[in-house]
N, C-alpha and C positions, 0 to 999 in steps of 0.2 A: 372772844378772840381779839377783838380789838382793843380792848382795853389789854388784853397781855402785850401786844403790839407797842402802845404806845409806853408801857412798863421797859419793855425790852429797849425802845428808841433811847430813854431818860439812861439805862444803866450805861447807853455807849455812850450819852454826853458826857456823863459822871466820869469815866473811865478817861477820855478825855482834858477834862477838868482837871484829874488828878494828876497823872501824866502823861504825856500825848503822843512821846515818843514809845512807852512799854505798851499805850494801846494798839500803837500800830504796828509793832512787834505780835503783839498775841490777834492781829487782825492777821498779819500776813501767817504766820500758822498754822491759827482755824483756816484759812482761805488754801494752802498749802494740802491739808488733810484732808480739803473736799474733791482736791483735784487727784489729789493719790486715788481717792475710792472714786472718783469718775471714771478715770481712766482704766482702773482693775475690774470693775464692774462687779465686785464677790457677786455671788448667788445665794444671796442670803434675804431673809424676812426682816425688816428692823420694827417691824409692826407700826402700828397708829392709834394712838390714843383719841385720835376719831373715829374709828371702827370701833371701838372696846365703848367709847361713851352713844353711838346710834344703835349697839347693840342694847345699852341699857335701856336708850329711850324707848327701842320696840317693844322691850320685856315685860316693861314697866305700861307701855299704851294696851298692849294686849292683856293684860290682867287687868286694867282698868275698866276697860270694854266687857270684860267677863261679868263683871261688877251690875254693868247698864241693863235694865230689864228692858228685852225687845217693846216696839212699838212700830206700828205700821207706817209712819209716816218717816221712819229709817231704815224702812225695806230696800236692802239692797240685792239684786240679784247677783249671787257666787256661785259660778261654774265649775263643776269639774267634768271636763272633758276627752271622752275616751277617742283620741288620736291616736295611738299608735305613737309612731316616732316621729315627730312634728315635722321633716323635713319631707316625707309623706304623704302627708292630706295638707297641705299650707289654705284652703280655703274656709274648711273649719275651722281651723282655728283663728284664719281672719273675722269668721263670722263670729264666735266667742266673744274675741276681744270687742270687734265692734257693740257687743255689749255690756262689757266690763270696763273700757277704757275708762280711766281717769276718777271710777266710782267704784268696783267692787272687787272681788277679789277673783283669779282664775286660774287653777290648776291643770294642766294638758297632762292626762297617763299613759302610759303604756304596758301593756300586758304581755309579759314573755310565756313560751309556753313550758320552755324549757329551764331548768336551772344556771345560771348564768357564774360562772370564775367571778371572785370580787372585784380584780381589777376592768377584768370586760364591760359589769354593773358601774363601775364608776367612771368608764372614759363615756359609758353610753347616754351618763344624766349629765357629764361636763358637755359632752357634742350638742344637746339639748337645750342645754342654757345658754352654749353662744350662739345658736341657730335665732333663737330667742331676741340676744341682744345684738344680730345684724340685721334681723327684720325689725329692730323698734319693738318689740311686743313684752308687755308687764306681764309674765305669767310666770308660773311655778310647775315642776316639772315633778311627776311623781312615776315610779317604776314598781312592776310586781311581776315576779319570777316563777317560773312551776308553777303554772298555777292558769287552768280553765278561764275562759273569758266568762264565764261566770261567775265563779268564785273567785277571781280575780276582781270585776267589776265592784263584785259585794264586797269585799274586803275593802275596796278603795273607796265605798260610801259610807260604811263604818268607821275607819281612821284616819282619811284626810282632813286637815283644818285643825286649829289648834282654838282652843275655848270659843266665840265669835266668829271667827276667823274661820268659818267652815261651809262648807259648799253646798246647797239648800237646791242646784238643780243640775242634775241629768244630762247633759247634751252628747250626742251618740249621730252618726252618720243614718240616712236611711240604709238598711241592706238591700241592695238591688239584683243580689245574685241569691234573693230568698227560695226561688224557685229552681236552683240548678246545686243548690250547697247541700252538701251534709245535714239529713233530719236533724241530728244532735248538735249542732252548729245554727240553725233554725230553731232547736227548742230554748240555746241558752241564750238565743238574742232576745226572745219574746219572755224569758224570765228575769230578765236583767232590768225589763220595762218592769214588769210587775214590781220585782222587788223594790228598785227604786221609789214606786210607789207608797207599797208598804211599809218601808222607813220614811214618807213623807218627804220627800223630796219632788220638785217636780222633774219631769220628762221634757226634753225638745230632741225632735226629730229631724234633722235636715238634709232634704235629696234636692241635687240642682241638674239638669238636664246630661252633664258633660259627667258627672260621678265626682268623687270627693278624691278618691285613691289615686294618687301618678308617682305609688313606686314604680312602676313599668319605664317611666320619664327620665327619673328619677337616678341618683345614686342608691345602690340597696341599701338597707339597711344594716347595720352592724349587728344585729338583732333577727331572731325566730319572732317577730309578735305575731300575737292571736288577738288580739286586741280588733279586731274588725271582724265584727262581723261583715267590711264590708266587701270581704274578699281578696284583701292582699295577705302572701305567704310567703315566708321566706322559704328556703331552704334548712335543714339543719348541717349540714355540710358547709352552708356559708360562713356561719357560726362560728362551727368549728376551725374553718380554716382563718377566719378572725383573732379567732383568743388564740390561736397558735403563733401568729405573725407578731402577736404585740409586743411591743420592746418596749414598754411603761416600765421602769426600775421599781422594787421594790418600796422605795425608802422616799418616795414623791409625795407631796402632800394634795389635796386633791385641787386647792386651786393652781399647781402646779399644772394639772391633770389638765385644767380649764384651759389655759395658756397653750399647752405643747397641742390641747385637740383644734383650736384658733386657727392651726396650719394646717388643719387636715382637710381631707376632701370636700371639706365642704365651702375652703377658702382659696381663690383664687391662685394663681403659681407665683414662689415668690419672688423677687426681680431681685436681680444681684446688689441695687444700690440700696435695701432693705438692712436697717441698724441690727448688728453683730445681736445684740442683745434679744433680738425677737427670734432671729434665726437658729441660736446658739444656747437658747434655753432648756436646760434640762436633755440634751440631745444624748442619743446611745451611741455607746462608742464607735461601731460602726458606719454610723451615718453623717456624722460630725464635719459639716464644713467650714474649713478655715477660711476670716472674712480679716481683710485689712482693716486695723487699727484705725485707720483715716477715713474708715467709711463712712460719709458725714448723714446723721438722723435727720430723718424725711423731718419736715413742717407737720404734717399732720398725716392721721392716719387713713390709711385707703377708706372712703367713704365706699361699703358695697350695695348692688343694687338686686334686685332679682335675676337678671341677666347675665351677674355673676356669678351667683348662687348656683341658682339653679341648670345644671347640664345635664348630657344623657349618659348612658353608659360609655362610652366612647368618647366624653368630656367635651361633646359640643355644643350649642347653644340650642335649647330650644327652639321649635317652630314657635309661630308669631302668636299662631291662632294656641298656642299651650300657653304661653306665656299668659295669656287675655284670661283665658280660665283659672288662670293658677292665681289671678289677683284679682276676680270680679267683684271682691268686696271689698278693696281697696281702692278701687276710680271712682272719678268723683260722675256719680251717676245723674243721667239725664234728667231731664223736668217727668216724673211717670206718677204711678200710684203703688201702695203698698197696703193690699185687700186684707183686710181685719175680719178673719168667719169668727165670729162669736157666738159659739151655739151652746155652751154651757155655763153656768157658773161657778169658775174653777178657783177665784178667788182672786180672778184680775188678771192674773200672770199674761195671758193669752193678750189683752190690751196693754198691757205695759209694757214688754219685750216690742212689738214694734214701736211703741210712741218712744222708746228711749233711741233706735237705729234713726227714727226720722229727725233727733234732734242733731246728729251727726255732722260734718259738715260735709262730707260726702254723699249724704242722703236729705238733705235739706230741701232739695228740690222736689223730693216727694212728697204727695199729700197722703193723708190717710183717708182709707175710705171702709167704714164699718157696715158689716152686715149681719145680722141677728132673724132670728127665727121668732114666729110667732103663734101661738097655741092655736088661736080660732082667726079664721080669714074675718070673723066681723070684729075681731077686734085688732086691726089692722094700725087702725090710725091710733086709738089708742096707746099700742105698743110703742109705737113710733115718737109718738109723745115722751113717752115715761125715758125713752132710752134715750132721746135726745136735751133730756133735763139733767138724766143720770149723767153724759159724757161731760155735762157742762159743768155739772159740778165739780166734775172730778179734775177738772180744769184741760181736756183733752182738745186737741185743735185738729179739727176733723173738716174734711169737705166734704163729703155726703154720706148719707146715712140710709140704709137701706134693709126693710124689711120683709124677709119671704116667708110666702103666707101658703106655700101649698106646698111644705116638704115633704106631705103626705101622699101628694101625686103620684100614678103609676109610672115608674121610670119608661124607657123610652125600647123597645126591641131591639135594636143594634146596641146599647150600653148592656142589657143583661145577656147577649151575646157575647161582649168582648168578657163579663165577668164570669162566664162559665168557662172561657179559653184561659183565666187566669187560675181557675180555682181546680181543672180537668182531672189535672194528674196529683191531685191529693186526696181525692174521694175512692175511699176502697172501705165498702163495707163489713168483709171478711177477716180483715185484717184488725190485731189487737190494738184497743187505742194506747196510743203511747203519748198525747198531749199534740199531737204533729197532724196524723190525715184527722180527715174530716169525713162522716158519715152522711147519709141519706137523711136521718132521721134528725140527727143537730141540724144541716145544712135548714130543711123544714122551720126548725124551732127556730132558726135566727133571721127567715123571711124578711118578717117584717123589719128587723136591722139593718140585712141587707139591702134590702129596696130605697132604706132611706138611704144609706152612703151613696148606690147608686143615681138617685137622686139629685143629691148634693154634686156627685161626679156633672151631672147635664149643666146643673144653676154655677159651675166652676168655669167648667167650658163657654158658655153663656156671656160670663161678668170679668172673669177673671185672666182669658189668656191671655193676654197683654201686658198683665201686670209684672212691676220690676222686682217684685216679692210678693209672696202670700204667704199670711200666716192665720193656722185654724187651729180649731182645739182637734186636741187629740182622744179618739175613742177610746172610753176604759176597757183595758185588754183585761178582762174579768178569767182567774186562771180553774180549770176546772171546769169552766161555761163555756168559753168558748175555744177551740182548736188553737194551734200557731198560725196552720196554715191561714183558715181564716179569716183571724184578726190580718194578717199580713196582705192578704188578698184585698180586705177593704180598704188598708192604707195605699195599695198598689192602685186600684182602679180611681183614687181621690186623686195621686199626686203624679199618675203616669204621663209622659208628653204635658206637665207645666212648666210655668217659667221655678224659677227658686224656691222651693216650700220648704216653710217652719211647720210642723206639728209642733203643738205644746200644751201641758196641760198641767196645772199645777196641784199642790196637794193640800185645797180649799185654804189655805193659808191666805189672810185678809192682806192684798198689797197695795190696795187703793184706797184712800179716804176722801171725803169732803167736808168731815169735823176740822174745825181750826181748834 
């Protein structure tokens, strides 16, 4: 470009040169012609031949990449994460990003349950992508219609990502209403874990004390999603009365779509001394207001904040203490610790995903601190040895390291108290199994499982409630073996009254090395 630059500068001396008065003839002209179409403003696209050449060079890197045969020491963790409609859960998806920024790639979906009119479907992924680009956040927005949060889910770990470019883990809210929701709502969250397993993807889990959901806060959504299992629902009547109001014209194109959703509810009210051109774009006849010609264009554009963003139904500002929630993974957090349970060999995932949040600069003040389990109490020190060679290697910067040697302990009478009042109301032996209650005789067989999570639940309590994060492997939800309920139950009694928990557990895919 600068070479065409300085091309362009030599034809106006030339021009010049030749004659001085016919160039400044055809100067005032061109200059004439730019002011007509300033002033008229047409509503037209003149395109960019910088858009049409960044389109080539992505087409062109991502086929390149397809080319590249993976290796572990270019493992990047790509998210696809089931949000709902991002202005929804905003915590998740700060949590996402904060481990995709600036290195991998992140998809945020949502799952409708209903069939969606085209133009509804597309003001609903343009509302999405500027929700996106007021909060700062790199991700990509994917939508799926009619369609079970199941089969939903699966579908969207089958066909999102394009060659490389494709999303290798899981991230899903914990369900926290697992004990009061729909059996069948319960069975397809705990097959959504498996499946994603069984296409080799990894799972992360994330429940934070306050919950993830603040449509209640919130603007509704435009949208029925089923996409949560983690309890929010819209209406279909909402829906409905949606796609009946819309005045999107037929014949708009969909960054048109982008632009007109810019001023919707999700963007502050617009002030009268706001340029003709933002206010006047693509407007339906009936709502079209006339803005003086002399209306002089702002210096720049409204910088928005969450404060802006985010209102309640009644368009007022959130409480102080919602606000704090809605960004707890956006302040730059305290001097604390961020607890690493390493209890399997999942292929790293489990150590990596925090060591990448603590290089953050909002989490920089946290150390890490690992804890790992150990076969036999006399080989204690041992163990301890190996792992503290193995972190070094792998170049991990840890402050303490910590190994328990008696996971095999009898849990404690008040913990398999609280896990019988979790587990109560899903045990019915008479009843046909349907993958959900839990019987007498499984409950028996999975004892000794249970006692350990219980377990784990005390040395949690113990070590960990203080901490600014914790993150532990996640139990293989084995389908067939073990109930919904269950499996759900031992997640509940690990993660209930902690600070911020990650589950994670990946799909033995090698993501650490210490070969050069």
């Amino acid at each position: 470009m600068w070479l065409s630059l300085v091309g362009a500068g030599l034809c106006v001396a030339v021009m010049f040169l030749i004659s001085w008065w016919t160039a400044l003839l055809t100067l005032a002209f061109v200059m004439g012609l730019y002011m007509i179409v300033q002033y008229r403003k047409p509503d037209v696209n003149w395109g960019s031949s910088t858009q049409a050449q960044t389109y080539k060079n992505a087409l062109v890197s991502v086929q390149q990449l397809s080319r590249v045969e993976d290796h572990v020491k270019n493992y990047c963790p790509q998210i696809l994460a089931l949000t709902g409609a991002p202005e929804t859960r905003p915590p998740l998806i700060d949590f996402a990003f904060l481990i995709t920024k600036n290195i991998s790639l992140l998809v945020c979906a949502n799952i409708v349950k209903h069939q969606q009119p085209y133009r509804v479907r597309i003001e609903s992924i343009a509302s999405a992508q500027n929700w996106f680009i007021k909060q700062n956040i790199k991700a990509f927005f994917a939508q799926v219609d009619n369609s079970t949060f199941e089969k939903g889910a699966q579908s969207l770990m089958q066909a999102t990502g394009l060659g490389k470019l494709k999303p290798n883990i899981v991230m899903m809210g914990f369900k926290a209403d697992w004990q009061t929701c729909d059996r069948n709502d319960l069975a397809m969250y705990f097959n959504v874990v498996h499946k994603a397993l069984d296409t080799y993807m990894g799972v992360a889990l994330l429940r934070v004390p306050e919950g993830l959901d603040y449509s209640k806060f919130l603007h509704a959504s435009p949208t029925d999603t089923a996409a949560e299992a983690n309890g929010a629902n819209n209406t279909t009547n909402q829906q409905t009365r949606r796609a009946s109001n819309e005045s999107i014209p037929r014949n708009v194109s969909f960054s048109q779509i982008s632009q007109a959703s810019s001023t919707s509810d999700l963007s502050p009210p617009a002030t009268p001394s706001m340029n003709r051109s933002r206010v006047s774009k693509n407007p339906s006849p009936d709502t079209a207001t006339p803005v003086a010609k002399s209306t002089p264009k702002p210096a720049k554009l409204y910088r928005f904040s969450r404060a802006d963003i985010y209102k309640n139904s009644s368009g007022c500002d959130l409480p102080k203490e919602a606000i704090l929630s809605l960004n707890q993974f956006q302040r730059k957090q305290k001097k604390g610790i961020i607890d690493v349970w390493w209890l399997y060999d999942d292929g790293g995932l489990t150590l990596l995903l925090p060591y990448i949040i603590s290089t953050r600069r909002n989490w920089s003040e946290c150390k890490l601190r690992v804890f790992t389990l150990a076969n036999k109490k006399e080989d204690l020190v041992y163990e301890q040895r190996n792992m503290a060679s193995l972190l070094s290697k792998f170049r991990i910067d840890y402050s303490d390291l910590k190994v328990i040697p008696d996971i095999t302990k009898k849990p404690m009478e008040e913990t398999s108290v609280l896990f019988d009042s979790i587990i109560k109301g899903f045990i019915n032996e008479s009843e046909d199994d349907d993958g959900v209650i839990v019987n007498d005789a499984e409950l028996s067989a999975m004892r000794d499982k249970t006692n350990r999570h219980l377990r784990l639940r005390e040395l949690l309590t113990e070590n960990s409630i203080n901490s600014n994060l914790i993150v532990m492997t996640l139990p293989m939800p084995r389908k067939n073996v073990v109930a919904a309920s269950l499996y759900m139950a031992w997640l509940e009694i690990l993660t209930k009254d902690m600070p911020p928990f990650l589950l994670v557990r990946g799909n033995q895919q090698s993501v650490l090395t210490f070969y050069s």
